[in-house]
C-alpha positions in Angstrom: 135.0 50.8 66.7 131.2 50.2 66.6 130.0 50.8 62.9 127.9 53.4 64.4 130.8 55.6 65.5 132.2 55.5 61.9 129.2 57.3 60.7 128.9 59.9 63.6 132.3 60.6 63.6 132.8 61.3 59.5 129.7 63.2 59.8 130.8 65.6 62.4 134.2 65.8 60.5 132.7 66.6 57.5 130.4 69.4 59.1 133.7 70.6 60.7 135.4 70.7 57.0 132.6 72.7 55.6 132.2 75.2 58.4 135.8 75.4 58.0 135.6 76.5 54.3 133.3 79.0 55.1 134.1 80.7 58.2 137.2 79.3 59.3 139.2 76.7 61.7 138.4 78.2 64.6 134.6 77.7 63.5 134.8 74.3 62.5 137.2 73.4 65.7 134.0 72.4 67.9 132.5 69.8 65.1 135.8 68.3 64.7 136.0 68.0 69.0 132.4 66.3 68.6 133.8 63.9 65.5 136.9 62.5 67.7 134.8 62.1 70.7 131.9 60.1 68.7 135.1 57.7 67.7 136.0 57.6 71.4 132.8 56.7 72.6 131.9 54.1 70.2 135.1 52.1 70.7 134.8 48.3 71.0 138.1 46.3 72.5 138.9 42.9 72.8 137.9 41.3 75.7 139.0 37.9 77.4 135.9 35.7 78.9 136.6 34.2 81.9 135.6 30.3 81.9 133.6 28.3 84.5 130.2 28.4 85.7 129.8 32.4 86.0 128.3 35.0 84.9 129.8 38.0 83.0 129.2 41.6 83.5 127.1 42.5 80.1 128.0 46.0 80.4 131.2 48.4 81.7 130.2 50.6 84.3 129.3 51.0 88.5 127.4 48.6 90.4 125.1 50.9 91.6 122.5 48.9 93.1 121.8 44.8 94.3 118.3 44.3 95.5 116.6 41.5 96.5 113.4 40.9 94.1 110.1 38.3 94.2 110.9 34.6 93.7 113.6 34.7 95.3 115.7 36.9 92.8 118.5 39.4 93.0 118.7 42.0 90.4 122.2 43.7 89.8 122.2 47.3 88.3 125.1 48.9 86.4 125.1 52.7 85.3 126.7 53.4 82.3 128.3 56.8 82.2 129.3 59.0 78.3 133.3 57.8 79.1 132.1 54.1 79.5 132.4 51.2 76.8 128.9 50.9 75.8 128.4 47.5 73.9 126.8 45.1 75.8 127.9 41.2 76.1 126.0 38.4 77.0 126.5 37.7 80.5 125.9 33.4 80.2 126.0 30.7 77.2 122.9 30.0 76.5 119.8 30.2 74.1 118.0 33.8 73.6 114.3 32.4 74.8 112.7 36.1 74.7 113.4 39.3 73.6 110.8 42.2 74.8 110.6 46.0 74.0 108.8 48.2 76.6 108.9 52.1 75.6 109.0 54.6 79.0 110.4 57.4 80.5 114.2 58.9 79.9 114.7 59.1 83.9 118.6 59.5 84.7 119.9 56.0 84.5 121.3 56.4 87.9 118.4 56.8 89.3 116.7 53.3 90.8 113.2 54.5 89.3 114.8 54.0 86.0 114.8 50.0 86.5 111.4 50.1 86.1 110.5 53.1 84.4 112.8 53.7 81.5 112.3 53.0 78.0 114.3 49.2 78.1 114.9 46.1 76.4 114.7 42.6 78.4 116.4 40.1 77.4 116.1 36.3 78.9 118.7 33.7 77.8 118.8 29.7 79.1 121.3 27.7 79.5 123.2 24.8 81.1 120.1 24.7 83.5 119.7 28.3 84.7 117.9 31.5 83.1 119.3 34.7 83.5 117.5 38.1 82.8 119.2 41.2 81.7 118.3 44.5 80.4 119.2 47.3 78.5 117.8 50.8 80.0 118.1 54.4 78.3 118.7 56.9 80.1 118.2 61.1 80.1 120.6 61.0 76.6 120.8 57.9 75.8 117.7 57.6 73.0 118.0 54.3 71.1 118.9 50.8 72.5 120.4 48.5 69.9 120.3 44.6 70.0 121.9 42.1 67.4 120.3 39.1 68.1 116.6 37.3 68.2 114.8 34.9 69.8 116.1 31.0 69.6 119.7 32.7 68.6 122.7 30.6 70.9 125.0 32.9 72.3 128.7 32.6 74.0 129.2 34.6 77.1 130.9 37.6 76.8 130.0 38.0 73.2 128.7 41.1 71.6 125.2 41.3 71.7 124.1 45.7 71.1 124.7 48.6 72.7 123.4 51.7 74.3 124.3 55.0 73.1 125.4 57.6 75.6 124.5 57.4 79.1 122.4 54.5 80.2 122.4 51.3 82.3 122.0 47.4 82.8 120.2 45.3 85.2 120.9 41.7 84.9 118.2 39.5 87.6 119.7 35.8 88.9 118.0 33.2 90.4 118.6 31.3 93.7 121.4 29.3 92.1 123.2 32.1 91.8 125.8 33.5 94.5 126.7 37.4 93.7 130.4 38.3 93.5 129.4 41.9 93.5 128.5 44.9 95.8 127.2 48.1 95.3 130.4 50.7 94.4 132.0 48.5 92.4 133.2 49.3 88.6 133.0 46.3 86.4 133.8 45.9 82.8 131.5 43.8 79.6 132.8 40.3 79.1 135.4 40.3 81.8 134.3 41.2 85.8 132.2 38.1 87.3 129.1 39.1 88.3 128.1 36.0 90.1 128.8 31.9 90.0 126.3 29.4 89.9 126.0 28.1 94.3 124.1 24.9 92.8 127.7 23.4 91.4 129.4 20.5 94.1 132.8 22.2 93.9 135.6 19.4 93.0 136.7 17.0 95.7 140.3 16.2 96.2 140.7 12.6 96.9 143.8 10.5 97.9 144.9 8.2 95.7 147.3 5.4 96.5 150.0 4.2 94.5 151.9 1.2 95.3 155.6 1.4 93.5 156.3 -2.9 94.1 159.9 -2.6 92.9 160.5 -0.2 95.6 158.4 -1.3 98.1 156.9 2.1 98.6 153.2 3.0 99.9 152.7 6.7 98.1 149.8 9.0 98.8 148.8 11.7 95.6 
């Protein structure tokens, strides 16, 4: 569990056990409900990180959108919704080159206006010849967007990199070199689901190679 949830959900618990004291369980019952779901939302599980030259979902959630953007980009939008894992991953290896804050409005997530209205936080990594863009957008609930790392910080894919709370979403923008794995409908999960694979990569050739056995006299082909 994020640390976060810890304190949310004793708090809660501990408003439920003094409401409890004075007016009684069934008083006290609706704290405690908010306490265990703070503990539920906040969870963080183990993920396995695919290898290869990919790129990792940074977030859990529905595609909701892929739209062609200037310079030959595509952006990729995931809405997060309150039952979804919200800490973020890093979608590529690479080094954190800018980190940029932009306060806006707290549009539903969902909505496509809130790619480039919402309060958000843009993050741009490089690596391995490629920069890949992604951000973290608040939505109507979601109120504070947390990131762990700075500028000039390396960074694995698929490790933890912040979170969102509540309901929110995540745009991650590729370049040409990119080819999208992804459509529009599709639920993907932080550190795990392939958003896309790098199209610039020659794809290993199989080539025959000839073995001559010259005790058997054999000609074999691997």
């Amino acid at each position: 569990m994020v640390r976060d949830g810890i304190y949310y959900a004793l708090a809660f618990t501990a408003a439920g056990a003094f409401v409890t004291y004075l007016a009684g369980a069934w008083f006290g019952l609706a704290l405690y409900l908010v306490g265990a779901f703070c503990a539920y939302f906040f969870r963080d599980p183990e993920r396995m990180t695919p290898a290869g030259d990919i790129a990792v979902s940074p977030a859990d959630g529905k595609v909701v959108a892929v739209v062609a953007e200037s310079g030959r980009q595509t952006r990729v939008s995931i809405f997060l919704n309150i039952f979804d894992v919200h800490v973020n991953r890093m979608p590529i290896s690479g080094v954190i080159a800018d980190v940029r804050y932009s306060k806006g409005k707290f549009l539903v997530a969902s909505q496509e206006a809130a790619s480039s209205e919402n309060e958000q936080n843009t993050v741009t990594v490089q690596g391995d010849g490629t920069r890949v863009v992604f951000k973290q957008i608040a939505g109507l609930i979601a109120r504070r967007i947390v990131f762990t790392k700075k500028p000039g910080d390396f960074v694995n894919a698929g490790e933890r990199v912040g979170l969102i709370k509540f309901g929110s979403r995540v745009d991650v923008i590729f370049g040409p070199e990119w080819m999208l794995e992804v459509h529009p409908g599709m639920r993907v999960s932080a550190g795990t689901s392939i958003l896309a694979r790098r199209s610039d990569r020659a794809q290993p050739v199989r080539s025959a190679a000839v073995d001559v056995n010259v005790e058997e006299g054999l000609l074999c082909r691997t």
